[in-house]
C-alpha positions as CSV (number, residue, x, y, z in Angstrom):
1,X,60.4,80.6,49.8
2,X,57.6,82.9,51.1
3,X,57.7,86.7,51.3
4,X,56.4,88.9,53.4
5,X,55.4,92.4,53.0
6,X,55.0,94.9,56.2
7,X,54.1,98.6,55.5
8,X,54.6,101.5,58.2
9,X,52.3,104.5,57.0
10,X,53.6,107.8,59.1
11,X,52.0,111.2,58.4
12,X,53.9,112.6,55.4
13,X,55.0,109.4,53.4
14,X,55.2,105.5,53.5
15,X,57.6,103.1,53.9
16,X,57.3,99.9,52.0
17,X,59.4,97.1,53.5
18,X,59.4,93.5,52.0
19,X,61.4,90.9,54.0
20,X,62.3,88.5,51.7
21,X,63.1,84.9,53.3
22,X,66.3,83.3,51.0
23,X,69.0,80.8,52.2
24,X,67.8,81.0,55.8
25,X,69.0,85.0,55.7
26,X,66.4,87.8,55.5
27,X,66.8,90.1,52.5
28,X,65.8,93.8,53.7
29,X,64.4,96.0,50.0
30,X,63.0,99.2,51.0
31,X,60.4,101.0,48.1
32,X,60.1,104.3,49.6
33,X,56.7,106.2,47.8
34,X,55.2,109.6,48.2
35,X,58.4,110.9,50.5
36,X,57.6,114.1,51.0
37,X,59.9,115.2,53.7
38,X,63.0,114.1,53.0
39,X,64.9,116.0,55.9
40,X,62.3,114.2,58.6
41,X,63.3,110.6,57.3
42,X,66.9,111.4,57.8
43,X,66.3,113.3,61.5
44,X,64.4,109.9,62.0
45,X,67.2,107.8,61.2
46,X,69.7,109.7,62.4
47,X,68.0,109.4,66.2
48,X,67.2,105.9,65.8
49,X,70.9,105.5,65.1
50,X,72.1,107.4,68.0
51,X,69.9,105.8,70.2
52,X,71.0,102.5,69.4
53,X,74.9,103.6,69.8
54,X,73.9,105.0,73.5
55,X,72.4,101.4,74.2
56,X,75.3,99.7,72.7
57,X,77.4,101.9,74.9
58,X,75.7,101.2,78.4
59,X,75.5,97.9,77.6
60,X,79.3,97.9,77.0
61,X,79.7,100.0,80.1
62,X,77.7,97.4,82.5
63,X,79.3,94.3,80.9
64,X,82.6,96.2,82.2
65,X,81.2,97.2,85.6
66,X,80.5,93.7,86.4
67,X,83.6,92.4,85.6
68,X,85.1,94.6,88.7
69,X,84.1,93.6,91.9
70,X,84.5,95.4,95.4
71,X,83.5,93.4,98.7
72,X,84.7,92.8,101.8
73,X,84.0,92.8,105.7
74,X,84.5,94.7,109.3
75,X,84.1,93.2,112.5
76,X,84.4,94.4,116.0
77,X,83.4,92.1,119.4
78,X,83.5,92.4,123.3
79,X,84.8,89.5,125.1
80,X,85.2,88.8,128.8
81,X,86.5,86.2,130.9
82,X,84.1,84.2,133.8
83,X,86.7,82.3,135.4
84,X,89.8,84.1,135.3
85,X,90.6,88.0,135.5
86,X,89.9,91.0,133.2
87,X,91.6,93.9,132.4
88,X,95.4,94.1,133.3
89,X,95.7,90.2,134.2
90,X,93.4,89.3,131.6
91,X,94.6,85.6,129.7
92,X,92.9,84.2,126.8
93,X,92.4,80.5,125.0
94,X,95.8,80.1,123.2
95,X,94.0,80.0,119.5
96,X,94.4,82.6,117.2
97,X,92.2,86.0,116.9
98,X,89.2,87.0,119.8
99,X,91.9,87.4,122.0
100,X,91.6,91.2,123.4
101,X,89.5,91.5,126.4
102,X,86.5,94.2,126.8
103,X,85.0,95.9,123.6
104,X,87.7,95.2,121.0
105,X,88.2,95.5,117.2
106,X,88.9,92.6,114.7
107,X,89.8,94.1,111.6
108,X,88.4,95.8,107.9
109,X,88.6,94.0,104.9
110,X,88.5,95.6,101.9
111,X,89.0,92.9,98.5
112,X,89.2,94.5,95.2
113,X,88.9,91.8,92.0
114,X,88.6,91.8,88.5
115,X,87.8,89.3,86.0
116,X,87.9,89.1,82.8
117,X,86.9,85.5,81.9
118,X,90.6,84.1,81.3
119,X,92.7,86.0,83.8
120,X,92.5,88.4,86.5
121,X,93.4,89.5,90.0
122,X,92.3,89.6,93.7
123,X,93.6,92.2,95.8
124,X,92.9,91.6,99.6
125,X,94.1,94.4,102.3
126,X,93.3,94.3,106.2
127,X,93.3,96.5,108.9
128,X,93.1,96.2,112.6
129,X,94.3,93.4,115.1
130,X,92.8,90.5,113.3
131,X,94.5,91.6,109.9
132,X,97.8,91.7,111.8
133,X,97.6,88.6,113.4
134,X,96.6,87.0,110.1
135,X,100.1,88.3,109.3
136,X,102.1,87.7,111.8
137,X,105.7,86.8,110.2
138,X,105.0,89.4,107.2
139,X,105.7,92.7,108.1
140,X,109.4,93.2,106.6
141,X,108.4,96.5,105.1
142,X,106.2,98.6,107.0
143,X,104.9,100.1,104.1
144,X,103.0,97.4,102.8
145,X,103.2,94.1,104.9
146,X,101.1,94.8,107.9
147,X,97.9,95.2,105.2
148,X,98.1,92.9,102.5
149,X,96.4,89.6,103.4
150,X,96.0,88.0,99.3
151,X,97.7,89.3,96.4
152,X,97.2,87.3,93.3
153,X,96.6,87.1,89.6
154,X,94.9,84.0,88.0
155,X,94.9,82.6,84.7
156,X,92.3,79.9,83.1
157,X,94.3,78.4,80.8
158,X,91.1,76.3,80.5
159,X,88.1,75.2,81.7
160,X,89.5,73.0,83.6
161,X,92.9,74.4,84.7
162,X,93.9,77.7,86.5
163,X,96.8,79.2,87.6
164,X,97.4,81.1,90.4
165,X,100.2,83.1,90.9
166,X,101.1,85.5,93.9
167,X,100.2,85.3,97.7
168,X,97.0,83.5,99.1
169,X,95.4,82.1,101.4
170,X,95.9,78.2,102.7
171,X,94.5,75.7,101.1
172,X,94.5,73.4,104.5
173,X,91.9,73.6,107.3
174,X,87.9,74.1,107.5
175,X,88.4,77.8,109.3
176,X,89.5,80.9,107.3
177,X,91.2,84.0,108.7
178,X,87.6,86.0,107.5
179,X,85.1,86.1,110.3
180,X,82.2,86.2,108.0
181,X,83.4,82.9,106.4
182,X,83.6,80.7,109.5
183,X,80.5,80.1,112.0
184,X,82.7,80.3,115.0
185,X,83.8,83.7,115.3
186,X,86.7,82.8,118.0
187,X,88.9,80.1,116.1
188,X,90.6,77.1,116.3
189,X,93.7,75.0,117.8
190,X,93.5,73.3,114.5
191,X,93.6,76.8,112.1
192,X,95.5,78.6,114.7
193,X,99.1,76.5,114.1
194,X,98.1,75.6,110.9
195,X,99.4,78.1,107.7
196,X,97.5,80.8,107.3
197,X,98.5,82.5,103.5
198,X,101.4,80.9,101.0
199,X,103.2,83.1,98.2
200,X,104.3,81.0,95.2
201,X,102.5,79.4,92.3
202,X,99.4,76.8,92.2
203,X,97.9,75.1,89.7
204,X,94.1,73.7,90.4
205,X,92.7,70.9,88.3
206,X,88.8,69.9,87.4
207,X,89.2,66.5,87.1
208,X,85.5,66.3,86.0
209,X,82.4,63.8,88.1
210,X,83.3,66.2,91.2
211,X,87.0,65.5,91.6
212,X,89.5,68.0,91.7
213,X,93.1,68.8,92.6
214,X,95.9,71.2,93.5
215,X,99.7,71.5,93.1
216,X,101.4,74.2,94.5
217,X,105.4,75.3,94.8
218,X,105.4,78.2,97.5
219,X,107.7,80.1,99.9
220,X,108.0,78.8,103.1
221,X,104.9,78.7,105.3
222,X,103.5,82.4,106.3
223,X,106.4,84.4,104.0
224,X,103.9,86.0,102.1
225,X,106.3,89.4,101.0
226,X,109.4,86.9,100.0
227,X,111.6,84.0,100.7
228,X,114.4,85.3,102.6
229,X,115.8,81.5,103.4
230,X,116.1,79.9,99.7
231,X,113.5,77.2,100.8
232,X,110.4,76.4,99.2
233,X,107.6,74.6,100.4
234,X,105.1,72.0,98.1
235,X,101.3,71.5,98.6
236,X,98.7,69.4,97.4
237,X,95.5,68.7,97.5
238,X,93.0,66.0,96.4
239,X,88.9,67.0,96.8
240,X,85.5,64.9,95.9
241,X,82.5,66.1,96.3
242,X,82.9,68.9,98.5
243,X,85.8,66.8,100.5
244,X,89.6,67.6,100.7
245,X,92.7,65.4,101.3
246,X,95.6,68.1,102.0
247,X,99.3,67.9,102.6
248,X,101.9,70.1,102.5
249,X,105.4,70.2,103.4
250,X,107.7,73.6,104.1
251,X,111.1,73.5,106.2
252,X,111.3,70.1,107.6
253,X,107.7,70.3,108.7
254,X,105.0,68.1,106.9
255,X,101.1,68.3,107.7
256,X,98.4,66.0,106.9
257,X,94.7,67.4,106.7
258,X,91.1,66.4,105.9
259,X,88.5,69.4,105.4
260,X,84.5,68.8,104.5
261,X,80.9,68.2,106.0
262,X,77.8,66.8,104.8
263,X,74.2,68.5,105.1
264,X,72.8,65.3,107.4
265,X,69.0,66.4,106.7
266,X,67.9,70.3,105.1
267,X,68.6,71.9,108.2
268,X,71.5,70.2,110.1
269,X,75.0,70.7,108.7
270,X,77.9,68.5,110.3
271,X,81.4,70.0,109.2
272,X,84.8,67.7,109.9
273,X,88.7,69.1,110.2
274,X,91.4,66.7,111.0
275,X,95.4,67.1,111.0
276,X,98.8,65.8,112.1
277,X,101.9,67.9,112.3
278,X,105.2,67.1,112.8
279,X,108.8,68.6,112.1
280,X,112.0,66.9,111.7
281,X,114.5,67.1,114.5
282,X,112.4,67.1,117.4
283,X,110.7,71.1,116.5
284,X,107.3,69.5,117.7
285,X,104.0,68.1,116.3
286,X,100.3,68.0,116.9
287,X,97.2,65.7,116.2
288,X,93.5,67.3,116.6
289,X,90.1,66.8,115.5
290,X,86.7,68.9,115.5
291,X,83.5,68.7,114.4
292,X,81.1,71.3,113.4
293,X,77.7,70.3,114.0
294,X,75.6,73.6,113.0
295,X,70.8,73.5,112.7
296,X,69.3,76.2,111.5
297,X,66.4,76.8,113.4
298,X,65.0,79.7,111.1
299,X,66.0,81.7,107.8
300,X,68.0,84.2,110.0
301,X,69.2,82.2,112.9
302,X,71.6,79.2,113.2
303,X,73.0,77.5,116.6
304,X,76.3,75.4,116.4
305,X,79.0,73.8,118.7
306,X,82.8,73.5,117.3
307,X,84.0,70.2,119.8
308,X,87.8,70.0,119.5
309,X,90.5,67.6,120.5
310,X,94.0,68.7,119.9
311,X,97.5,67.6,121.6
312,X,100.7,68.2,120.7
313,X,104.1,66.6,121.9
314,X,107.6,67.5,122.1
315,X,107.0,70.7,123.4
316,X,105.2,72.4,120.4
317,X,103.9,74.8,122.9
318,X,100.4,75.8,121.2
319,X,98.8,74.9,124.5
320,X,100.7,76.9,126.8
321,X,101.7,74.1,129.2
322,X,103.0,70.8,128.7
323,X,104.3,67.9,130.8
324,X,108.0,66.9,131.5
325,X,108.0,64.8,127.8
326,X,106.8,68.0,126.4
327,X,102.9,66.3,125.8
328,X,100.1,68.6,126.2
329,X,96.1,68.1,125.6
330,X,92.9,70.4,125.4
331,X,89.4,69.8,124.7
332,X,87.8,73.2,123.7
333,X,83.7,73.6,123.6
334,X,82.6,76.5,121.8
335,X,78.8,77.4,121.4
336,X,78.1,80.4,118.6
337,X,74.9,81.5,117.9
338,X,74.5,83.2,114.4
339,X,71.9,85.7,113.5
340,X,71.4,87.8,110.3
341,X,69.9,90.6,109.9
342,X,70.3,92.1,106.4
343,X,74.0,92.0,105.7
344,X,74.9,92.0,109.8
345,X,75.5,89.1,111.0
346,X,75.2,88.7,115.3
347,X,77.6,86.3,117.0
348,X,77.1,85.6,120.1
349,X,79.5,82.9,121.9
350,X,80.5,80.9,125.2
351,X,83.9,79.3,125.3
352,X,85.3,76.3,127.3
353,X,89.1,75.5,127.2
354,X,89.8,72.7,129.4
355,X,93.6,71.6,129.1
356,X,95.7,68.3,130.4
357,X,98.1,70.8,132.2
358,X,97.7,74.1,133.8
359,X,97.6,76.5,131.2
360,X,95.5,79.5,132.5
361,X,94.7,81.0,135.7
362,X,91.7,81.7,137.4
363,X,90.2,84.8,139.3
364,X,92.9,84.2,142.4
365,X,95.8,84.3,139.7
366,X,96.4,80.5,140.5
367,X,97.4,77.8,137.6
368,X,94.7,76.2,136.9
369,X,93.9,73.8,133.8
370,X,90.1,75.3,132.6
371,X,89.3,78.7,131.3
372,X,85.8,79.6,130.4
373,X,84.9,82.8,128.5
374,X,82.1,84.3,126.5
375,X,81.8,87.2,123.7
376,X,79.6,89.1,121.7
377,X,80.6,89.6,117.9
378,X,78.9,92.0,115.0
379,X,80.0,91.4,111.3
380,X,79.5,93.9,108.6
381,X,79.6,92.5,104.7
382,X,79.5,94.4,101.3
């Protein structure tokens, strides 16, 4: 095969080098002539040497930086009532989180995560009224369960399987307890008596062509810290293409639920959640449905309407009033605006609950079976 001679001339000597080109690896023979100062060659070395191991080093250093991760979110809103009372008397819808009247906090997420290619871990803590309604039936040890929201580690045993083990967040619904996640910033009937975290094992599956799956053994729904009862609850899940079959069963109780959406043109987004509960021996059930229709008018603004339809029977008592069989209905309208600016996204939102019985009040302090509020929300992610 062909060689290939290079020469480097420098001040004081000169370096032959001829790359010689045999099996399809390069042969390096040096013919050093007329070396006069041997010390310089060796400084020269010596620094080109170091200068490599530095490079090698940062490089090693990054590729370990970016296998850490820290992110997370705080929130804070103002929310006031238009037909029914403020302050002392103030009411609310009866979903979860958005609940405080006036100028109010939601909570600080802070979610450390590392990953080294085949395992790793995600450690999620909360702070503020959000964070500990997220947790509601946690807290047995002060210490710890009024903060942690996910605690996991995670295995890839391959490229398509990975085990999670720990305590995280459901797998049912099309809300999630972060406000940054979900366009609505108030939330749903539907995610509000849903779960809202699991602690046990689950196993996820990429079944390859856009299919996937999930099997999960788990504590009974919402204890996150331990069992306590010597129950354990079973989930699964079925998704294609972005669109989730989920059921799960814990203490008697079994839920049904679809979760997706579909990008109608560029610009227009329709998301879908539907789901029927019910638990043995008469503890209750509930059947709802909303759509998400969201159009994004620019790059930083996006207007959408969550239209929901959930009733429950044998006094479940999401609703906060129910009929002598224990039935109960409400439709709930809820228009959020969504702008961004940098990582600061501005919610603002109006509310209508309008329920089957007389769940609220209004400004007089009489029953009445509508409630319309509005609020203002500011979300902060890193």
């Amino acid at each position: 095969m062909a060689e290939r001679s290079v020469r480097i001339t420098f001040s004081n000597y000169k370096l032959s080098i001829l790359l010689n080109a045999h099996y399809g690896a390069p042969n390096l023979i040096i013919d050093m002539k007329t070396i006069i100062n041997t010390k310089y060659v060796k400084n020269l070395a010596f620094a080109a040497m170091a200068l490599v191991s530095i490079s090698t080093f940062a490089q090693e250093e990054e590729e370990e930086k970016s296998k850490f991760s820290f992110s997370g979110t705080v929130d804070a809103y103002y929310r006031t009532n238009l037909t029914a009372p403020n302050g002392e008397d103030a009411i609310a819808p009866g979903s979860s989180f958005a609940n405080l009247d006036g100028f109010a906090l939601g909570m600080a997420n802070v979610i450390a995560s590392y990953d080294s290619g085949d395992v790793g871990f995600v450690a999620d803590l909360v702070f503020g009224p959000r964070g500990t309604d997220a947790i509601f039936a946690s807290p047995m040890y002060s210490a710890t369960g009024d903060i942690v929201n996910q605690l996991y580690v995670y295995w890839n045993v391959s490229e398509s399987v990975t085990l999670t083990f720990g305590n995280f967040n459901t797998f049912l619904g099309y809300e999630v307890i972060s406000p940054a996640a979900n366009f609505n910033y108030s939330t749903s009937y539907l995610f509000s008596y849903g779960p809202f975290s699991h602690t046990g094992l689950k196993a996820d599956f990429d079944l390859g062509n856009e299919w996937s799956a999930m099997l999960a053994v788990m504590n009974p729904t919402d204890l996150t810290e331990l069992n306590g009862t010597g129950d354990y609850a079973v989930g699964a899940q079925l998704g294609y293409s972005g669109q989730f079959l989920n059921l799960l069963y814990s203490q008697g109780g079994f839920e049904i639920d679809y979760t997706g959406g579909f990008d109608v043109t560029e610009h227009f987004f329709l998301g879908i959640n539907a789901a029927h509960f019910s638990q043995e021996d008469d503890g209750g059930s509930f059947t709802g449905v909303a759509l998400y229709p969201q159009l994004a008018t620019s790059d930083n603004f996006t207007i959408g309407l969550r239209g929901e339809y959930f009733m429950e029977g044998d006094f479940f008592g999401a609703i906060g009033a129910s009929d002598a069989d224990g039935d109960s209905s409400v439709l709930a309208l809820t228009l959020t605006g969504s702008a961004t600016i940098g990582d600061l996204i501005l919610k603002p939102e109006i509310r209508l609950d309008s329920a089957s019985e007389d769940a609220f009040i209004d400004n007089d302090l009489a029953p009445t079976s509508s409630l319309a509020s509005v609020l203002f929300a500011a979300i902060y992610s890193f």
